[in-house]
ZABA-781768 format. One line per field, with one value per residue (C-alpha): residue number from 1; residue in three letters; x, y, z. Coordinates in pm, 1 decimal, padded with zeros to 6 digits. Layout:
<bavos>
resi: (NUM,...) $
resn: (ala,...) $
xx: (X,...) $
yy: (Y,...) $
zz: (Z,...) $
</bavos>
This chain:
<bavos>
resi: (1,2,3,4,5,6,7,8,9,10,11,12,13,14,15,16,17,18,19,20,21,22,23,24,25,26,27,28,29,30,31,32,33,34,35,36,37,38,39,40,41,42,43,44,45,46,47,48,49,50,51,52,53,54,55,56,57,58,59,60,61,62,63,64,65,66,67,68,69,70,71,72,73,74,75,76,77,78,79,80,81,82,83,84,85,86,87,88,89,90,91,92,93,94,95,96,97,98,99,100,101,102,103,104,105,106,107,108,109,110,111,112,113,114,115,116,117,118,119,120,121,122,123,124,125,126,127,128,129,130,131,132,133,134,135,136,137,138,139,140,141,142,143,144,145,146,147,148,149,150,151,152,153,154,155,156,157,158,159,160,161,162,163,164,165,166,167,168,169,170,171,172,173,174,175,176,177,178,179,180,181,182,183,184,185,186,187,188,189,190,191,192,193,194,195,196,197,198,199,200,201,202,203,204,205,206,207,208,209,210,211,212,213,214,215,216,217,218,219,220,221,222,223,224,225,226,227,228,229,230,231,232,233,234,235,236,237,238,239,240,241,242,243,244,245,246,247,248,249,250,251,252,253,254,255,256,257,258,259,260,261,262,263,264,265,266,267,268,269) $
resn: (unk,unk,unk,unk,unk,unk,unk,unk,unk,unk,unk,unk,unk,unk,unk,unk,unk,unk,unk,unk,unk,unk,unk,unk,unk,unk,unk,unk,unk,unk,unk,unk,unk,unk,unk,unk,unk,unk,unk,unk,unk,unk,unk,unk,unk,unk,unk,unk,unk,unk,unk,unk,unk,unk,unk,unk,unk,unk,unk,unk,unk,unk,unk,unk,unk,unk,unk,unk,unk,unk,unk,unk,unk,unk,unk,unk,unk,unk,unk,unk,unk,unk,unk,unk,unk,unk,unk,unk,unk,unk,unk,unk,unk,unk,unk,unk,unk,unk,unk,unk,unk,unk,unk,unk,unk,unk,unk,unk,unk,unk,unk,unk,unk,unk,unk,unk,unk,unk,unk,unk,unk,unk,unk,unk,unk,unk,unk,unk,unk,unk,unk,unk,unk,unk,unk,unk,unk,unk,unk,unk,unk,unk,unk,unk,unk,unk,unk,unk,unk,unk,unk,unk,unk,unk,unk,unk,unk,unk,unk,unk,unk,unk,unk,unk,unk,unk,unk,unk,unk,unk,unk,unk,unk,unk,unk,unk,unk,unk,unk,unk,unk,unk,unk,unk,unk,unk,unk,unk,unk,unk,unk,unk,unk,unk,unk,unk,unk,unk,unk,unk,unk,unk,unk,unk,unk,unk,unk,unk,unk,unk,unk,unk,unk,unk,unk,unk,unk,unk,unk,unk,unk,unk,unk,unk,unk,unk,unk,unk,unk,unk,unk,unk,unk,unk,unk,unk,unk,unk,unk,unk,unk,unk,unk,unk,unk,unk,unk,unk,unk,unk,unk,unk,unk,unk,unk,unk,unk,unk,unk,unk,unk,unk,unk,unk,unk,unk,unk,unk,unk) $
xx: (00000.0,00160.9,00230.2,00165.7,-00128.0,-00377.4,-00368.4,-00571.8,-00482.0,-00657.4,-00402.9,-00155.9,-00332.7,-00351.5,00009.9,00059.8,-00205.4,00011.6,00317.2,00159.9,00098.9,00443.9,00582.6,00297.8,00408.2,00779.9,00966.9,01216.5,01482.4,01346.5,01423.5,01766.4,01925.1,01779.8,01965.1,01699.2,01681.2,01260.9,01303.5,01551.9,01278.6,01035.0,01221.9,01373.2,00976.1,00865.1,01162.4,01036.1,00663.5,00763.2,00899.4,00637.3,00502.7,00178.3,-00079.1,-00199.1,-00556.3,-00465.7,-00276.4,-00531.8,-00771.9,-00471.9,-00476.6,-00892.6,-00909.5,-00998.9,-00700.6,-00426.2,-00361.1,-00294.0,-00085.5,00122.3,00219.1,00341.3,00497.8,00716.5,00813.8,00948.2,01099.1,01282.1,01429.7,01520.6,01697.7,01860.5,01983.9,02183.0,02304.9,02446.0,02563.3,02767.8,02881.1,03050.2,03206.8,03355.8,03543.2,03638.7,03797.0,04159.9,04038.9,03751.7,03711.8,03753.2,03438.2,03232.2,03285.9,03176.5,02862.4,02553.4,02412.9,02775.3,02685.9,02319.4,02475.0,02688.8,02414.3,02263.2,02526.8,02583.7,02198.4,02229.4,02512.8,02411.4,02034.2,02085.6,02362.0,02627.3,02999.2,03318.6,03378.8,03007.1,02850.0,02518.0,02355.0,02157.6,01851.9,01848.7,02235.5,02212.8,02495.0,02634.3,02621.8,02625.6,02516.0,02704.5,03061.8,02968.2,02863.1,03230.9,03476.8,03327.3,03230.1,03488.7,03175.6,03172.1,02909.7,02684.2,02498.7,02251.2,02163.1,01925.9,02030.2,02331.8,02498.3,02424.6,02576.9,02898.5,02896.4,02895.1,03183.1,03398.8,03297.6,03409.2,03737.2,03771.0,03728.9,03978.9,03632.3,03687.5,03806.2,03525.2,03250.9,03087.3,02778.7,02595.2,02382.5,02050.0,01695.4,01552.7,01470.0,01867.4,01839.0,01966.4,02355.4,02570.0,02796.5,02622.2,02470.4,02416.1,02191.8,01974.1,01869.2,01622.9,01615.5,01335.8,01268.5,01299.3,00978.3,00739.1,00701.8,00539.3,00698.0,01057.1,00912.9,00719.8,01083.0,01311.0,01029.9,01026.5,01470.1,01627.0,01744.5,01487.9,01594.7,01713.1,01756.9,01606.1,01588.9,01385.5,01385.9,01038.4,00902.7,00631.5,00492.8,00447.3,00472.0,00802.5,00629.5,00432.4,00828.7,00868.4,00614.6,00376.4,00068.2,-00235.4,-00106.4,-00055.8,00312.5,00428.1,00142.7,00197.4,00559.6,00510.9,00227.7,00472.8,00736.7,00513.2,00312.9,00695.6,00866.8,01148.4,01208.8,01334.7,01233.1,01375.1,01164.2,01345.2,01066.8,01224.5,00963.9) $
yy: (00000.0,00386.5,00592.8,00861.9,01096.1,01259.7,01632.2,01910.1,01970.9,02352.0,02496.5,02349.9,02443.5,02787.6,02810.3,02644.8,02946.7,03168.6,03079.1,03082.3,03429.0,03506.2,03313.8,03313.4,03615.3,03528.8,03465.7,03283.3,03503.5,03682.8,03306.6,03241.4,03602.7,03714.5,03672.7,03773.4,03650.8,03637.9,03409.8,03180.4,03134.3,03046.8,02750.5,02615.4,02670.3,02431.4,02199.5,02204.7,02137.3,01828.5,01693.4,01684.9,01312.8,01338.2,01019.7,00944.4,01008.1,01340.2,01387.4,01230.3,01572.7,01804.5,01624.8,01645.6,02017.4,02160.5,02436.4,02205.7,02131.8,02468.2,02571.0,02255.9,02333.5,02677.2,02591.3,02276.0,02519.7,02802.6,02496.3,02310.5,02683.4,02774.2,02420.9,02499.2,02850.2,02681.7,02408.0,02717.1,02831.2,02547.4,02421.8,02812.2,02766.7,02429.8,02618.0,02931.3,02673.5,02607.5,02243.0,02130.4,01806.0,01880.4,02179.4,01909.9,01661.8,01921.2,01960.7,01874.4,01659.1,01447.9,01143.6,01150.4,01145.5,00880.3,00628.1,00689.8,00604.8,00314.1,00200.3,00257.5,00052.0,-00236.8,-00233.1,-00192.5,-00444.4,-00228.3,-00330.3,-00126.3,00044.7,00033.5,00329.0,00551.4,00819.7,01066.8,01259.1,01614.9,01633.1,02019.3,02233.9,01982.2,01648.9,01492.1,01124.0,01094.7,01229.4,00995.1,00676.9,00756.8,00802.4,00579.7,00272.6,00333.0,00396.3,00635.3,00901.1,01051.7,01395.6,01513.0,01898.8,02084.8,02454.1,02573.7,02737.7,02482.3,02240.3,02438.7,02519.2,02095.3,02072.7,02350.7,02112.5,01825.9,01941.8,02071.5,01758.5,01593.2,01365.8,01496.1,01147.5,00984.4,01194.2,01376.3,01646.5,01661.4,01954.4,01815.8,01670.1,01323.0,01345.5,01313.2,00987.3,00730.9,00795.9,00563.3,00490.7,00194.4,00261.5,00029.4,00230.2,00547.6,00702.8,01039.0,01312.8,01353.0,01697.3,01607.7,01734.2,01661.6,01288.9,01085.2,01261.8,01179.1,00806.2,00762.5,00856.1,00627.9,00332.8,00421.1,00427.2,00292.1,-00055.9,-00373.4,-00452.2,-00096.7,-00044.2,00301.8,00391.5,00691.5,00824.3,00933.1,00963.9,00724.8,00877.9,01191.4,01549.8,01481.2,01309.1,01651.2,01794.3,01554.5,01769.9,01533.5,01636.2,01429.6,01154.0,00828.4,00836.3,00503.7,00354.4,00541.7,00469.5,00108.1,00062.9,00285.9,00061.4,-00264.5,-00177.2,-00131.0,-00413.6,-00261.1,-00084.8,-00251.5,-00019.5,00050.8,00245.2,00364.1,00435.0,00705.2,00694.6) $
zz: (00000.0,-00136.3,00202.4,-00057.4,00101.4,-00124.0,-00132.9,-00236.5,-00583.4,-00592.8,-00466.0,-00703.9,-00995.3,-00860.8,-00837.8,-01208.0,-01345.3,-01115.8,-01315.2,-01637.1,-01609.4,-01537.8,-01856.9,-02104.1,-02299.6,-02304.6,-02604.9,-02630.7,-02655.0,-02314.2,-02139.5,-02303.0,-02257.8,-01950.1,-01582.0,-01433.4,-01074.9,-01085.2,-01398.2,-01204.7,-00888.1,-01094.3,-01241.3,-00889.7,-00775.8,-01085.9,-00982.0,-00602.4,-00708.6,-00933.1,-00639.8,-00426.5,-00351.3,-00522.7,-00582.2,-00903.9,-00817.4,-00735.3,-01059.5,-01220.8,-01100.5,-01234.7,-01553.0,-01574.8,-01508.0,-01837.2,-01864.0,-01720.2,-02089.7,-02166.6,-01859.9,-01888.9,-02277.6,-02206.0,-01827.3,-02030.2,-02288.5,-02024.6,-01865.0,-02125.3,-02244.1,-01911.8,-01900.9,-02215.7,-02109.9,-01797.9,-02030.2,-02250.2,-01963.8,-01824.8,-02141.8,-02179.3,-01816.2,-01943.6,-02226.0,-02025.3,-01710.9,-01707.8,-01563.0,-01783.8,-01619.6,-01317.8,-01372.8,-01513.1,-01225.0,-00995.2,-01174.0,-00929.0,-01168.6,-01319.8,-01079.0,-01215.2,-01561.2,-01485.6,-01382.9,-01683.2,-01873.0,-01705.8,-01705.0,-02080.2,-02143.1,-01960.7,-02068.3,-02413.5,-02462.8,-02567.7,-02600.8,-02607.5,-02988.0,-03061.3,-03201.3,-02999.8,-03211.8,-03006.2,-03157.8,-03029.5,-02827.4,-02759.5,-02642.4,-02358.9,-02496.6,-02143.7,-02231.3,-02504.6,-02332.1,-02034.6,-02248.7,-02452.4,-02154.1,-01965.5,-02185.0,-02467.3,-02740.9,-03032.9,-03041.9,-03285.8,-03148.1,-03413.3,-03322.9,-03568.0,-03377.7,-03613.8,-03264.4,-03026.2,-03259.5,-03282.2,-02898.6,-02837.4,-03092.3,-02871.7,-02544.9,-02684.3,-02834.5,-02510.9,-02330.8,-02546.3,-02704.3,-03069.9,-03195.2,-02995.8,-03051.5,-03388.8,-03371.7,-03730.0,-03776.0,-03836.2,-03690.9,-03737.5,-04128.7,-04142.8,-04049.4,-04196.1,-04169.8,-04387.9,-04014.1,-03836.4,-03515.0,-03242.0,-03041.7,-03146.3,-02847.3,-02791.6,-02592.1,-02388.7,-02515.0,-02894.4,-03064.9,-03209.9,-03068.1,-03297.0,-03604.0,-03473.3,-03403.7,-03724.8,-03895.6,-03723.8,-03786.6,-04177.0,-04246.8,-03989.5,-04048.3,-03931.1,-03550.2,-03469.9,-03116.1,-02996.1,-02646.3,-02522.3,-02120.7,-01988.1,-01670.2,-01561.5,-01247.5,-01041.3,-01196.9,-01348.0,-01646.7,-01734.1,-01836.0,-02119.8,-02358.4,-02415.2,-02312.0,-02197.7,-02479.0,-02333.7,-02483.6,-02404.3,-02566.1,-02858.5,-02903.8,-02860.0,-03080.2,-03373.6,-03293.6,-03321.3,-03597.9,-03819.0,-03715.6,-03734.2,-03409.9,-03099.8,-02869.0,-02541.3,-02260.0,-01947.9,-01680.8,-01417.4,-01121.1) $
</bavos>
C-alpha cells in the first residue's frame, strides 16, 4: 500500500495558473538572454513542485481540469528553455575553465549522468567500440561524453540549432572527445547515416514525438535499437512535452506496428 497521502490539488493548480501568467508572454529570446533573478525562482519553484510526492488520483484531477492542458504546454516550454539557457551556460564555463574536467565533475548533476550512462550501457547491450547516435544532443552532450569516456563507445549527437551544434563541438574538443565523438547539424529526417549505429537514443525533449518516431520506424534498419527516457509517475512526467497523450502507448504501438524498431523504454519513477 503507497504511504503517498492525497492532497488538495486547488491549490496546485492555482500556483501552475500563477506561473503561467508570469511566462505566457515570453519569447524565447526573453528566457535564453535574460539573468533575471525572478526568472531563475520560478524555475527552482517548478523543480520544487515536481517533487512533491503526489498520488496518481490526485494527478489524475490536475490532468482532468480543463485548462491544465494549456498551462502545462506553455509551463514545459518556459521549462525546457530555461533548461537549455543553464546548459548554454555550463557548457561556456567548461570552455572558459583552465580544468575542464575537473568543472564538469563538480557539476551537481555528473553522478546523475553517470548512472545513466551506465543504465544505458548495460540495458541496451552495448559493447566497447560500438557506435550511440543521439537525436536532439544540444549544447552539452552529457550522455554521449559519459557513455564515450566511460564505456569506450563512439558518439553521434545530431543537433538541428546551427549554434548549439557548434557550442557541443567547442565542449568536446575541449574535453579531449573529438576522436570519440561527432555532432551533425540536423533533426531526425537526417536519419539514416551511412555509419552503423548500435543504439539510437532520444532526448526527452525532442519534438514533435510521434513525427521523430514515425521517422526512425520508416529508415532505420529492421531490428534498430532506440531507447527513449520518460518519466512514468508523479509530476516529473508533465516535463517531457507530451501532453495528456498516453506516450508510451503510442511509441510502442509505432514501434510494433513497423517491425522494425526494438524499442527501449526507461521508466524514471
Amino acid at each position: 500500500m503507497s504511504n503517498i497521502q492525497k492532497i488538495n490539488v486547488e491549490p496546485l493548480l492555482t500556483e501552475f495558473r500563477q506561473i503561467y501568467t508570469q511566462i505566457k508572454d515570453l519569447k524565447e529570446t526573453d528566457i535564453l538572454d535574460n539573468p533575471s533573478p525572478e526568472l531563475y525562482a520560478v524555475f527552482k519553484r517548478l523543480d520544487e513542485m515536481v517533487s512533491l510526492d503526489i498520488d496518481e488520483q490526485s494527478i489524475e484531477v490536475l490532468f482532468e481540469s480543463p485548462d491544465f492542458n494549456l498551462l502545462i504546454a506553455e509551463i514545459s516550454r518556459f521549462r525546457f528553455l530555461y533548461n537549455l539557457k543553464l546548459e548554454i551556460e555550463k557548457a561556456k564555463s567548461l570552455l572558459e575553465s583552465s580544468n575542464p574536467w575537473q568543472t564538469l565533475q563538480n557539476f551537481t548533476f555528473y553522478p546523475n549522468y553517470l548512472q545513466l550512462a551506465s543504465t544505458e550501457y548495460t540495458g541496451s547491450g552495448l559493447k566497447p567500440k560500438y557506435c550511440v547516435l543521439f537525436l536532439g544532443s544540444g549544447p552539452l552532450p552529457l550522455s554521449l561524453i559519459m557513455l564515450c569516456r566511460e564505456h569506450g563507445l563512439f558518439g553521434i549527437g545530431i543537433e538541428q540549432d546551427r549554434k548549439r551544434a557548434n557550442l557541443s563541438r567547442e565542449v568536446i574538443a575541449c574535453l579531449g572527445l573529438s576522436e570519440s565523438i561527432e555532432i551533425i547539424e540536423g533533426n531526425h529526417f537526417s536519419l539514416p547515416l551511412n555509419t552503423r549505429c548500435d543504439l539510437y537514443m532520444v532526448a526527452a525533449q525532442a519534438e514533435p514525438k510521434e513525427e521523430i518516431f514515425e521517422q526512425l520506424a520508416k529508415v532505420l534498419p529492421k531490428g534498430s535499437k532506440v531507447s527513449y527516457r520518460l518519466y512514468e509517475k508523479g509530476l516529473r512526467r508533465f516535463w517531457t512535452v507530451i501532453s495528456s497523450l498516453n506516450c508510451l502507448q503510442d511509441l510502442k504501438n509505432i514501434s510494433g506496428s513497423s517491425r522494425n524498431l526494438q524499442l527501449i523504454i526507461r521508466l524514471y519513477f
